[in-house]
C-alpha positions in Angstrom: -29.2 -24.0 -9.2 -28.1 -23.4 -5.6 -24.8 -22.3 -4.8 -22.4 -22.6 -1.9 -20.6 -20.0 0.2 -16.9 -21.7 -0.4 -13.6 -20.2 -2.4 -14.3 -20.9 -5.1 -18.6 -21.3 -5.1 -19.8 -24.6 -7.4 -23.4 -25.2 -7.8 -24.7 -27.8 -6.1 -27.2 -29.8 -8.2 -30.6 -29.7 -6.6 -33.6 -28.0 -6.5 -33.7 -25.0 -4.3 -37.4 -26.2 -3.3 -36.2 -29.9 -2.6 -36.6 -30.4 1.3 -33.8 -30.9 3.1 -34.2 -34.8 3.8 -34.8 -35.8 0.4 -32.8 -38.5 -0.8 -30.1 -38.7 -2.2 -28.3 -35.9 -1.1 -29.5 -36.1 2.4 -29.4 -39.2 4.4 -31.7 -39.4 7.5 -28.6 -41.3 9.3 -24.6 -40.4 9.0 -22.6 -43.8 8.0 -19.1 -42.9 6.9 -19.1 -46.2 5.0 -22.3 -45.8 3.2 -21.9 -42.2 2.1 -18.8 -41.8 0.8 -19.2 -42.1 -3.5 -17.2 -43.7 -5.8 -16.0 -40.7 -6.9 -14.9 -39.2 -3.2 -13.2 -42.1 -3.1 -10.7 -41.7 -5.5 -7.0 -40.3 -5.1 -7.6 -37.1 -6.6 -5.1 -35.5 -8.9 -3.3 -32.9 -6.6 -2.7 -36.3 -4.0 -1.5 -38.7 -6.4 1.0 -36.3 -8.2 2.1 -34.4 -5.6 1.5 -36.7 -2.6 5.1 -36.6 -0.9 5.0 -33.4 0.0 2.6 -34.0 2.3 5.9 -36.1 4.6 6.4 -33.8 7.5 6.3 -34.4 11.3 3.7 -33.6 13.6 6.3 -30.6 14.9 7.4 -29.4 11.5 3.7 -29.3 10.7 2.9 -27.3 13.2 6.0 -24.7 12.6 3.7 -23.6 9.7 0.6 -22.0 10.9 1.8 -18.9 9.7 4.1 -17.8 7.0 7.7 -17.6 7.9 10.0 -17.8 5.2 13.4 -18.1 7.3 11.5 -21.1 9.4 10.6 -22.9 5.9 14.1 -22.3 4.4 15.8 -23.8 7.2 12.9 -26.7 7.5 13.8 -27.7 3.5 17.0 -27.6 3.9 17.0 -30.3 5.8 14.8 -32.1 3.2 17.1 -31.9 0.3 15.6 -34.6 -1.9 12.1 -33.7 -1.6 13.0 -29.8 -3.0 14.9 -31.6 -5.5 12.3 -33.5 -6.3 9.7 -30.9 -6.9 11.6 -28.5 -8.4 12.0 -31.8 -11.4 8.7 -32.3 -11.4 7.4 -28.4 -11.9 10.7 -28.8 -14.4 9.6 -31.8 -16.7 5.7 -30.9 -16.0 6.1 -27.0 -17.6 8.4 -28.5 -19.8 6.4 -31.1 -21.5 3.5 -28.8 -22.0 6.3 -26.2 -23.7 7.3 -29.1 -25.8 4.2 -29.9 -27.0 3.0 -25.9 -28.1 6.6 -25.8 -30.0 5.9 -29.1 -31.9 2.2 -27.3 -32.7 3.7 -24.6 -33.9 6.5 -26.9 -36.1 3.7 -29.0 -37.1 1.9 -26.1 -38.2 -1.3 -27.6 -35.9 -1.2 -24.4 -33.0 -4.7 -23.0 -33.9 -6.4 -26.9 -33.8 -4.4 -27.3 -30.9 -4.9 -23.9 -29.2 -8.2 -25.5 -26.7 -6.6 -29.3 -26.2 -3.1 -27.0 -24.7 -5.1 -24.8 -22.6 -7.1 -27.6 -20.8 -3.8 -29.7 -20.9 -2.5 -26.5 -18.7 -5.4 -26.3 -16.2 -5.3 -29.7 -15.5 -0.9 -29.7 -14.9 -1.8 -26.1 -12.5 -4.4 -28.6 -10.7 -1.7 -31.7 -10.4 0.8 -29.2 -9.2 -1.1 -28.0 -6.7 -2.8 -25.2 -4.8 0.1 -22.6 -4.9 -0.7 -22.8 -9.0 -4.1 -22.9 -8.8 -3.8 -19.8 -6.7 -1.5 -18.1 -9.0 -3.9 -18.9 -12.2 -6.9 -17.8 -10.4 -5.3 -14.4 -10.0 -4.6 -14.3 -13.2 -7.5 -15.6 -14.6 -9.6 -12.4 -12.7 -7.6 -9.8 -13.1 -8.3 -8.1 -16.5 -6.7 -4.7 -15.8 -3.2 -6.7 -15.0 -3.7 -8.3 -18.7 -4.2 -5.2 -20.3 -0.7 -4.0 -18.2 0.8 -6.6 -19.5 -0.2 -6.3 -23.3 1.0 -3.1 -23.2 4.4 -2.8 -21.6 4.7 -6.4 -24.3 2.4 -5.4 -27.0 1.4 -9.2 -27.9 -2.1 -8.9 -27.7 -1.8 -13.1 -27.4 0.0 -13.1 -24.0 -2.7 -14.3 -22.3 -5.4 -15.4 -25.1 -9.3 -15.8 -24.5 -9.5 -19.7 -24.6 -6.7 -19.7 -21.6 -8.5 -17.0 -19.5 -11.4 -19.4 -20.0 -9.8 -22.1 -19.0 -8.0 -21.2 -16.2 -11.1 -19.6 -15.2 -13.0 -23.1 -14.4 -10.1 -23.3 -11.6 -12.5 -21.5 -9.6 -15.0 -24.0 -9.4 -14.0 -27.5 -11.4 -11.7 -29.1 -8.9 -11.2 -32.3 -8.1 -12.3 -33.3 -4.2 -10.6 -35.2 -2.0 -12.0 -38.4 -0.1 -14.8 -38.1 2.0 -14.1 -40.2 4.4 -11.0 -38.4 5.0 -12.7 -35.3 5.5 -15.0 -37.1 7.7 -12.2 -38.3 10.1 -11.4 -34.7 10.1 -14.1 -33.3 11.2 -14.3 -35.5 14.2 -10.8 -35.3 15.2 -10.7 -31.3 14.9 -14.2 -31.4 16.8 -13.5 -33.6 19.1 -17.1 -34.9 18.2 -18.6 -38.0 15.6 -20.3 -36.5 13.1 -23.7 -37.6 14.1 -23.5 -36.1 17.2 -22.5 -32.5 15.4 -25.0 -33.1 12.6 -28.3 -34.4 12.1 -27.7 -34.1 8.2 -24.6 -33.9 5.8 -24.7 -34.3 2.3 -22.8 -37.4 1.4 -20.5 -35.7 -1.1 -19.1 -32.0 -1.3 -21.0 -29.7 -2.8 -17.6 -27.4 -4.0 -14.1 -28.3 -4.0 -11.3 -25.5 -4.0 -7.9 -25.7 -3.9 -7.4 -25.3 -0.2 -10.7 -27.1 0.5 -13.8 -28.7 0.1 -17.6 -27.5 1.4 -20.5 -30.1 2.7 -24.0 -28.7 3.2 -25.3 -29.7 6.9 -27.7 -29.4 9.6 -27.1 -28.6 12.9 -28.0 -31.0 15.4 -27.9 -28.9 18.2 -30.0 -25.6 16.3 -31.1 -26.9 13.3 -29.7 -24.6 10.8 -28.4 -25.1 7.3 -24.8 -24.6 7.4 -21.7 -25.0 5.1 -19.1 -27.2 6.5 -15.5 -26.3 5.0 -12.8 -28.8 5.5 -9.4 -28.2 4.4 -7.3 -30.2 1.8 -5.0 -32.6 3.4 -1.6 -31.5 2.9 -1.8 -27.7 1.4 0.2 -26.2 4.3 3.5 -28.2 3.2 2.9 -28.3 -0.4 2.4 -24.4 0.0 4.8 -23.9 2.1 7.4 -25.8 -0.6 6.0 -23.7 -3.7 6.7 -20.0 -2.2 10.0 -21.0 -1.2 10.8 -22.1 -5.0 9.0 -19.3 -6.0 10.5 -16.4 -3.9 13.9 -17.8 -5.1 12.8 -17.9 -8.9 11.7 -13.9 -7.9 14.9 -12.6 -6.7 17.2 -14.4 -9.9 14.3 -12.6 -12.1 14.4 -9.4 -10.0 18.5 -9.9 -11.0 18.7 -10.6 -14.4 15.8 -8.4 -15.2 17.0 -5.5 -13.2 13.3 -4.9 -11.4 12.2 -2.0 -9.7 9.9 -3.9 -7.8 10.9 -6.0 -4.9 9.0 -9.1 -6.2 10.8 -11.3 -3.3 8.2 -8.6 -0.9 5.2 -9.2 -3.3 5.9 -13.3 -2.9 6.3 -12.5 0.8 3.3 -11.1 0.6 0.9 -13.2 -1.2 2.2 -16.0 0.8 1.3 -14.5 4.2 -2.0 -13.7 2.3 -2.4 -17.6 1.3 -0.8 -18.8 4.9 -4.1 -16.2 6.6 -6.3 -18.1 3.9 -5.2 -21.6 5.3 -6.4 -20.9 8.9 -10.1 -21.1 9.3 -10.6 -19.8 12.7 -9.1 -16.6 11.2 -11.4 -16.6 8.3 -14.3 -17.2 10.4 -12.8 -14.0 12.7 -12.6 -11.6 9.3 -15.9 -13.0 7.9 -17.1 -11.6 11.4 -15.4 -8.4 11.3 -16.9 -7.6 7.4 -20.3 -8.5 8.6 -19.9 -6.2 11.6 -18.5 -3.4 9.0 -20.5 -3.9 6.0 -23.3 -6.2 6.4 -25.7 -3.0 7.2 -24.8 -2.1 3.6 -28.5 -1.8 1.2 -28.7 -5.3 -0.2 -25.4 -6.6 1.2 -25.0 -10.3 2.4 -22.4 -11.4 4.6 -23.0 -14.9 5.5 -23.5 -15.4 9.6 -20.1 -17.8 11.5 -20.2 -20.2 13.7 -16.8 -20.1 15.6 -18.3 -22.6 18.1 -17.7 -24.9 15.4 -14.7 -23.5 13.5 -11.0 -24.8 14.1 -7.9 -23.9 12.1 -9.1 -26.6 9.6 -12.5 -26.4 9.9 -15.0 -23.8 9.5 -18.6 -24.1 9.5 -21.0 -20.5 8.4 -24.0 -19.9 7.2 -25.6 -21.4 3.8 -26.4 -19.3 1.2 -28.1 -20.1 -1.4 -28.1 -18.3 -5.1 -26.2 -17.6 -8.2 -22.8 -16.5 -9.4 -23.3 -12.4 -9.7 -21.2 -13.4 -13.1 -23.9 -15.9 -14.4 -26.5 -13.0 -14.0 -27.6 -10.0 -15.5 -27.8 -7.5 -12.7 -25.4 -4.2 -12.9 -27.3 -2.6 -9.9 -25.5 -5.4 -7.7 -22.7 -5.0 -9.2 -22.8 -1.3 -8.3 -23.3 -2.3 -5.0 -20.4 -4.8 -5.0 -18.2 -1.5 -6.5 -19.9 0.3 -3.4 -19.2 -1.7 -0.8 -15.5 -2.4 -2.3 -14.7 0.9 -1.8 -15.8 1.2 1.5 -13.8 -1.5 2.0 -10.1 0.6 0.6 -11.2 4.0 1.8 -13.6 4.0 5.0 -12.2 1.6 6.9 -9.2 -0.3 5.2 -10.3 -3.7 5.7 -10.9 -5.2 2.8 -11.7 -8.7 0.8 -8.5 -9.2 -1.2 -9.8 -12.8 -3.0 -12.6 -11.3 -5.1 -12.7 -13.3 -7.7 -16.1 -14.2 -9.5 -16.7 -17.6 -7.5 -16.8 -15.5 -4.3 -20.1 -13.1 -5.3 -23.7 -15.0 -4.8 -26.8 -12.9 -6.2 -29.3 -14.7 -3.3 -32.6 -15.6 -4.8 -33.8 -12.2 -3.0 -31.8 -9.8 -4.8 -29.0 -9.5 -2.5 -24.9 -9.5 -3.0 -23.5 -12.1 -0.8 -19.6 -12.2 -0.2 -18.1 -14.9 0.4 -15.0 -16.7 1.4 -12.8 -14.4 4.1 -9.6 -15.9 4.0 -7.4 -13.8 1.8 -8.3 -10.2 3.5 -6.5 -6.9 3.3 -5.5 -3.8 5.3 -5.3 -0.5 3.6 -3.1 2.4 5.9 -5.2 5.3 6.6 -2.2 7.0 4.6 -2.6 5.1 1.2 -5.9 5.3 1.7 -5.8 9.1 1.2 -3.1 8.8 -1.2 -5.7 7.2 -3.3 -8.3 9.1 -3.4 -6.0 12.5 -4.1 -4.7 10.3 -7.1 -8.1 9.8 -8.3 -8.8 13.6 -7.2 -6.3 14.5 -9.1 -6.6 12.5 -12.1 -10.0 13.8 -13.0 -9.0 17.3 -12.7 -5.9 16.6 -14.8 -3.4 17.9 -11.7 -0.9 15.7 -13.4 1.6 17.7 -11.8 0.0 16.7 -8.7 -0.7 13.1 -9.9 2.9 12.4 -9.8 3.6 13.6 -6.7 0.6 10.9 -5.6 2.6 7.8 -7.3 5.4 8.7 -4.9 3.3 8.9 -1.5 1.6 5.2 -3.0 4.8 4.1 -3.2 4.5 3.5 -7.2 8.0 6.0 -7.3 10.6 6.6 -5.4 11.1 10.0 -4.0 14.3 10.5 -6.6 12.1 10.3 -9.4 12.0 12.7 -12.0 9.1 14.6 -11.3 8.8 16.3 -14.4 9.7 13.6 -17.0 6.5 11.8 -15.1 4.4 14.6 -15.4 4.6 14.7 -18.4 4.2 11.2 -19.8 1.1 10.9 -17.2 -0.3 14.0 -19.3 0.3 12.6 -22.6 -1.4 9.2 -21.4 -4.3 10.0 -19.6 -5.0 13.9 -21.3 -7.6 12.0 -23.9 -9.1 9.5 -21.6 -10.2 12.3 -19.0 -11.2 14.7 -21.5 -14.0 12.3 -22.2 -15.4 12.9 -18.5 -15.3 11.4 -15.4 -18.1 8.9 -16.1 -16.5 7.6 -19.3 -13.0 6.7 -17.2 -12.7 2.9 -17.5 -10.3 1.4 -14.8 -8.8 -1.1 -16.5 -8.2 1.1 -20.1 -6.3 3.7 -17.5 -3.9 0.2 -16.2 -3.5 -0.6 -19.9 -2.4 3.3 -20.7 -0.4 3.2 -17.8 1.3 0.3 -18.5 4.0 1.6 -20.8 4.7 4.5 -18.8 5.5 2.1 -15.6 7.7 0.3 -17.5 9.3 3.4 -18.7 10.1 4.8 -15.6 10.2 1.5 -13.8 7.5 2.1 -11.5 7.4 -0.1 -8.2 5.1 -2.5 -7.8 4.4 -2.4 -3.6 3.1 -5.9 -2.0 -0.1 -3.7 -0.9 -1.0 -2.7 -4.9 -1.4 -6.0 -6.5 -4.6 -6.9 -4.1 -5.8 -3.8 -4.2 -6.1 -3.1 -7.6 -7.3 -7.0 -8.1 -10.2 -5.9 -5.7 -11.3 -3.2 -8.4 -10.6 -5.0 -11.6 -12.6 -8.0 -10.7 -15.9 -6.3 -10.3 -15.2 -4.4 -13.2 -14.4 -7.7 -15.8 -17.9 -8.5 -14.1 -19.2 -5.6 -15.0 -18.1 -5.2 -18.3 -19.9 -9.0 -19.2 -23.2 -7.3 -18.1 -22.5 -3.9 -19.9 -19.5 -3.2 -22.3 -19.5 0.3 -21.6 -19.5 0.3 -17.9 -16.6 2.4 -16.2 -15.9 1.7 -12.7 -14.1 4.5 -12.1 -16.5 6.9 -12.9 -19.3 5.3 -11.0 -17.3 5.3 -7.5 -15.9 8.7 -8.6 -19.5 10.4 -6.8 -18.6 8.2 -3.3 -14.6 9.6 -3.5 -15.7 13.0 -4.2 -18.2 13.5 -1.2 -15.2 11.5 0.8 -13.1 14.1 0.0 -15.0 16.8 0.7 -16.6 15.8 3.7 -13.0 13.7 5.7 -11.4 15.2 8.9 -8.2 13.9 7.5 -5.5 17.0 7.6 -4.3 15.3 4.3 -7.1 15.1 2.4 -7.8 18.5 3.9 -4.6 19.9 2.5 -5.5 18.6 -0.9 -8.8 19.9 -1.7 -7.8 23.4 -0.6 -4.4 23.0 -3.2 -7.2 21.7 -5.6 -9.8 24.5 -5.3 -7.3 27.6 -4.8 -5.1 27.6 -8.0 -2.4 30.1 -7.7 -4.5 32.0 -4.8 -7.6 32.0 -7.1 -10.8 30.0 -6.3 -11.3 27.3 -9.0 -15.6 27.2 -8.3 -15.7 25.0 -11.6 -14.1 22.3 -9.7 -16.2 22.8 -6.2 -18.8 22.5 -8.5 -17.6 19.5 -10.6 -16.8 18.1 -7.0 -20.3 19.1 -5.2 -22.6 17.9 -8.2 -20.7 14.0 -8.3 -21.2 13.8 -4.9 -24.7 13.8 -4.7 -24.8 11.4 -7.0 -24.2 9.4 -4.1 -27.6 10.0 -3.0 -29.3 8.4 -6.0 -26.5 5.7 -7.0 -24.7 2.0 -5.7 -26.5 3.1 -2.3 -30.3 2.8 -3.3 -31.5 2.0 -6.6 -31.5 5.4 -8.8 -34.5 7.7 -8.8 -36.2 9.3 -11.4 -36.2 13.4 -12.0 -33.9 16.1 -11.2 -35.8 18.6 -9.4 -34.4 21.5 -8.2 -36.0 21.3 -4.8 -34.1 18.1 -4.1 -30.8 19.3 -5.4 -31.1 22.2 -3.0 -32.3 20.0 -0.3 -29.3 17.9 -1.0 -26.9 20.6 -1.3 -28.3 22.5 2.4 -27.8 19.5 3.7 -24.7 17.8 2.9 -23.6 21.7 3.5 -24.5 22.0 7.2 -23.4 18.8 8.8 -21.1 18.6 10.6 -18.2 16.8 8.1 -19.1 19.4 5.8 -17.3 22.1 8.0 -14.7 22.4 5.8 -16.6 23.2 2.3 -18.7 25.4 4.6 -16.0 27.7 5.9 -14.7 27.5 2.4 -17.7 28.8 1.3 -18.3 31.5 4.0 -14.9 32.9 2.7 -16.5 32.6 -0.6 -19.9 34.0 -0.3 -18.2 37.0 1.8 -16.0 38.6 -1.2 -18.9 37.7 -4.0 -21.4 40.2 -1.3 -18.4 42.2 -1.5 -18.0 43.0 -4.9 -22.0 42.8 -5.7 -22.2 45.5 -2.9 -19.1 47.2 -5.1 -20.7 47.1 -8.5 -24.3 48.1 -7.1 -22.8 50.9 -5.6 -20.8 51.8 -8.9 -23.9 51.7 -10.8 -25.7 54.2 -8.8 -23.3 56.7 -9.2 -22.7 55.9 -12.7 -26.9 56.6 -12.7 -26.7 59.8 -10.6 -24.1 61.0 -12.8 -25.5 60.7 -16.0 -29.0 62.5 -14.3 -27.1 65.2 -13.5 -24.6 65.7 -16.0 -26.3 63.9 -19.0 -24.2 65.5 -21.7 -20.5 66.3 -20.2 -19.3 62.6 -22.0 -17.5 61.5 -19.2 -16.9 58.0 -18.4 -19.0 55.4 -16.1 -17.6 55.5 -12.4 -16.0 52.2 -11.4 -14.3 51.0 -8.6 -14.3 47.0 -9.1 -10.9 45.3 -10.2 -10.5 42.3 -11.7 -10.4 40.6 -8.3 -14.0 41.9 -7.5 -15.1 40.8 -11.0 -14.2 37.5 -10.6 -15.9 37.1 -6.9 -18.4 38.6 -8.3 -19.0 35.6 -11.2 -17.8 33.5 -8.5 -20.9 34.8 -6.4 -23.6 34.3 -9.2 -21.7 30.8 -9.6 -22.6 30.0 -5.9 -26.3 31.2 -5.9 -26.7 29.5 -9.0 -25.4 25.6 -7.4 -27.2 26.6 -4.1 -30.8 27.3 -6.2 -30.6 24.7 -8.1 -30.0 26.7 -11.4 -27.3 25.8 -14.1 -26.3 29.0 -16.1 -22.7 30.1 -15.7 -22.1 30.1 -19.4 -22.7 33.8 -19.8 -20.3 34.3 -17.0 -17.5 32.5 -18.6 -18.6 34.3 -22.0 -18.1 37.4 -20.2 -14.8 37.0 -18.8 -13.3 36.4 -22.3 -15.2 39.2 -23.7 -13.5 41.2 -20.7 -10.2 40.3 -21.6 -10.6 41.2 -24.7 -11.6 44.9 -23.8 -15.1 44.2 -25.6 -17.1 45.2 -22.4 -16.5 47.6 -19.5 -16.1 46.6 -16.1 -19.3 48.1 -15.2 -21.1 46.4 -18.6 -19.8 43.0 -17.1 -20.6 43.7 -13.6 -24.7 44.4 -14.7 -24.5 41.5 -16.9 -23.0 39.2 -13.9 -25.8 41.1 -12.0 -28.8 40.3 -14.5 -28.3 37.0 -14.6 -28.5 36.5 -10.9 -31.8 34.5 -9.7 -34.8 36.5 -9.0 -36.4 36.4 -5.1 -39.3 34.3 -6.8 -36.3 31.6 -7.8 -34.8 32.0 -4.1 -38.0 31.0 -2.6 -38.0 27.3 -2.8 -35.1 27.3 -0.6 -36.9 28.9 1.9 -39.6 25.8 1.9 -36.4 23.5 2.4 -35.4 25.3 5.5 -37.9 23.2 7.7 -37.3 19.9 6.1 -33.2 20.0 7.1 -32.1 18.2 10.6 -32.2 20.5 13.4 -28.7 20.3 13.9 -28.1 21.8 10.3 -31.0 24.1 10.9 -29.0 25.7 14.0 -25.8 26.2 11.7 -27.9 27.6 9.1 -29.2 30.2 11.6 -26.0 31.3 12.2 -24.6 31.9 8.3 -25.7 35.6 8.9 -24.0 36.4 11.6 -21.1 34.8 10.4 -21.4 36.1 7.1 -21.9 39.8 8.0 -18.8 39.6 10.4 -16.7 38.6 7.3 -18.4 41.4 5.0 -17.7 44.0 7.4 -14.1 42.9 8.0 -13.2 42.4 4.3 -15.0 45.8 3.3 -13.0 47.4 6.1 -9.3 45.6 5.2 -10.1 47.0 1.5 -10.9 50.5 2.4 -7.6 50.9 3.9 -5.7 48.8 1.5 -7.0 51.5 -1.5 -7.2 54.0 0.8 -3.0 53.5 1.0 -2.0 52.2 -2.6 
């Protein structure tokens, strides 16, 4: 089965091996008359219902190359009868199909009836038009808005199975339009006859979306395989039409439903979205732009364009051939797709905002191939953070913090009550994280959620609905392949090193909130933090490896520690590393003159000397903590065992602090890192060369700042 790089991709029925001039679906010579079928022929469905829309002048045709809603009020206005017209015929057409589930359900006959309605519904979205199509495609790929939905409703039927399925062939069962017409339209938008552009075309489209229809081709001039994208007849005005019924029918709902969310802004825009999606020489512009952002991306596909060739409705880009990443079983592409998706929100912001399951290709050599770059999105550097110190937070159950992240995403307003949402945010997402970070499902945290938005009538901003489509979609994929795959906490490893290793002040901010709790270091979660990130070494970038030496972990550690974006961890831990030396220097010292003591007064009953508070005990476990990550080692239990036995007066400070001390790794265990040294960048061997200095200049100053802190209190 070979596919096609078009919104939606539908497979094109050949043999990947047949050669390219093999009859029938490529003709050695281009006849318009000869090669359009009987079936490109016909008026298809979307035409002959919805056909007089397509009435405007070449001006008022023109006016809408972008979206501007006060241009198409005024333009309808003017065209009285026509709105009229449509808005009886999305009336009657809805209302039929309503008539016909009520007199199921009075005849008793709903459950026989249940498949014949859905199709029914499909093919009424098709006849209406692409604005529907749109709307059901969304709908039909976005599982975490379903389970939002079921939740704030609870009617676990609001959108059943058999109509996700259904709506679901909108992606790639529509109805073409004639040939010949697309034809002519080539030519007049290339100024060119076909022949003269093509030494080959296939005599019939090989997919058919709602905005268009793609022919596989030749180049005359090169001799490449191309896909040649021409756009419906019409859309522009029937569009156009649609989103100004719609963003009327949004602000009566948003009225009588008393909304939070400015659903006239989301119409607004998804339309400008749609209006982006109708203007090929754009899409050929982004599909350039990805490539030049994420087409270096391990096992990442971006097909190549050909502007040369592209026009506002025409686009012509590299074929691809494969299958739908849906239809296959392959989870390590779809960790790449969840990968390069979130490089997409939170590296650089632009990101594909249409990625439904038509537009992934697994190419017959392994690779993801996106496709289709009409409907893209930008995500502000400022949401972009605000994202990731939501997720940040989430994991470490800051709920506190969590809500203050809703308001910065623009989910609350700034009046909210902070502590009524803290909270409920507690109470629905406690149980969920305390199953770990790799067991956090995106779409069962949108479901939990759900409730609580409608509670506190959370906003919905334009910005949210694409972005969280963008992470749904590839986990409903996922999900198909393996039920218990979480999205969430395999791109948890790629936020975590993001956080720890960004320049952004913001971010910046956040992790120092996160890892000093009430002036205290928190090293659990530097450690928690630290360990997911290296992940990132073994997962959605490179197919995972095997093992979990020590030696790499340290390597990995060293490394990520002395770059240059990991400054920030590294002066953290300088700080860090200073008061642990510190208070191991303290309790060394204390238990030589504890030993000195007892050899020379062995029977006078006195008590151990000790100088270490409960400060210097807990930089000391902080210390062992530190040497532990940094060798490799996992053993901080004892430490934690000792703290409670501490506060519960069962050992004395000096009993902890040689516990604490015992437990530290032996020079044998430190030795390893010593081989690492020469394997690190030179750059990171420089910085490393000057941790001593750095360090002993911190010792010295925080041993000093003590003495004469004690030596006055």
């Amino acid at each position: 089965m070979i596919l096609l790089p078009a919104p939606p991709i539908i497979s094109f029925p050949a043999n990947p091996t047949l050669p390219l001039s093999s009859p029938p679906y490529w003709p050695r010579r281009i006849d318009n008359s000869a090669v359009v079928s009987a079936a490109s022929r016909e008026v298809d469905s979307f035409t002959s219902k919805s056909g007089y829309l397509f009435n405007l002048s070449a001006d008022e045709a023109d006016s809408l190359s972008e979206y501007n809603f006060p241009r198409i009020d005024a333009m309808y206005k003017k065209k009285p009868l026509i709105l009229l017209r449509r808005l009886a015929q999305i009336g009657t057409t809805f209302g039929f199909w309503f008539g016909l589930r009520l007199a199921d359900e009075a005849l008793d006959r709903s459950e026989q009836m249940f498949k014949v309605r859905a199709a029914e519904l499909r093919k009424l979205l098709v006849e209406l038009g692409p604005a529907y199509v749109k709307i059901a495609q969304a709908v039909s790929s976005r599982p975490a808005y379903v389970k939002i939905a079921q939740a704030v409703s609870s009617r676990p039927d609001l959108i059943p199975p058999i109509y996700l399925d259904e709506l679901s062939l909108l992606q790639d069962q529509i109805t073409p339009f004639s040939t010949e017409v697309a034809f002519n339209m080539i030519e007049d938008e290339l100024g060119l006859p076909i022949d003269e552009l093509f030494s080959e075309i296939s005599p019939e489209p090989v997919a058919a979306a709602s905005l268009g229809q793609v022919y596989q081709a030749r180049l005359r001039r090169s001799g490449e395989v191309v896909a040649v994208k021409v756009q419906r007849p019409g859309v522009r005005a029937a569009i156009a039409l649609d989103t100004l019924i719609l963003r009327y029918l949004a602000g009566l709902i948003k009225k009588a439903g008393r909304f939070n969310s400015d659903l006239q802004a989301v119409v607004d825009e998804w339309a400008t979205s749609l209006f982006k999606e109708m203007d090929y020489l754009k899409e050929a512009q982004n599909g350039i732009k990805f490539r030049k952002l994420y087409g270096s991306i391990k096992d990442v596909l971006v097909p190549k364009m050909y502007t040369e060739y592209s026009t506002s409705k025409v686009l012509v880009m590299e074929w691809v051939e494969g299958q739908k990443l849906a239809e296959v079983n392959d989870l390590y592409l779809v960790e790449v797709g969840v990968y390069c998706s979130f490089n997409q929100l939170l590296e650089y912001g632009f990101y594909h905002a249409d990625p439904h399951p038509g537009n992934f290709l697994r190419t017959y050599d392994g690779q993801l191939a996106y496709l289709d770059f009409g409907m893209m999105g930008d995500f502000r550097p400022e949401l972009r953070d605000g994202f990731m110190e939501a997720c940040l937070h989430l994991v470490n159950r800051d709920f506190k913090s969590l809500a203050k992240d809703f308001v910065t995403l623009g989910l609350l307003p700034p009046t909210a009550e902070k502590g009524a949402v803290t909270k409920a945010l507690t109470d629905v997402f406690q149980d969920a994280i305390a199953r770990g970070v790799r067991n956090i499902s995106f779409g069962d945290l949108s479901g939990d959620l759900g409730k609580t938005m409608y509670q506190f009538k959370f906003r919905i901003p334009p910005y949210f609905s694409l972005v969280i489509r963008s992470l749904a979609v590839l986990e409903g994929i996922a999900i198909g392949i393996n039920p218990n795959y979480k999205v969430l906490g395999s791109t948890y490893p790629w936020i975590a090193r993001k956080i720890l290793t960004d320049s952004s002040p913001q971010l910046k901010s956040s992790l120092q909130s996160l890892l000093y709790e009430d002036g205290v270091f928190r090293i659990d979660r530097l450690e928690s933090l630290v360990t997911e990130s290296l992940r990132t070494e073994t997962a959605l970038v490179q197919k995972p490896v095997e093992g979990t030496d020590s030696k790499i972990v340290m390597k990995q550690i060293l490394a990520f520690t002395f770059t240059e974006q990991g400054s920030f961890v590294r002066e953290i831990l300088l700080r860090e590393f200073a008061k642990g030396l510190d208070a191991f220097g303290l309790a060394t010292l204390d238990s030589f003159t504890s030993v000195a003591s007892t050899s020379i007064m062995p029977f006078s009953g006195s008590r151990p000397f000790n100088s270490l508070t409960e400060e210097d005990m807990t930089n000391l476990i902080t210390f062992y903590r530190l040497i532990s990550l940094f060798s490799g080692r996992r053993g901080s239990e004892t430490q934690v065992q000792a703290v409670s036995k501490y506060g519960e007066g069962r050992l004395t400070p000096l009993d902890e602090a040689s516990l604490v001390m015992n437990q530290l790794p032996s020079a044998e265990e430190m030795l390893p890192i010593l081989s690492i040294l020469p394997e690190l960048p030179q750059e990171s061997q420089q910085r490393l060369l000057q941790l001593p200095g750095d360090l002993v200049g911190r010792l010295v100053s925080r041993a000093f700042a003590r003495t004469i802190r004690r030596m006055f209190l």
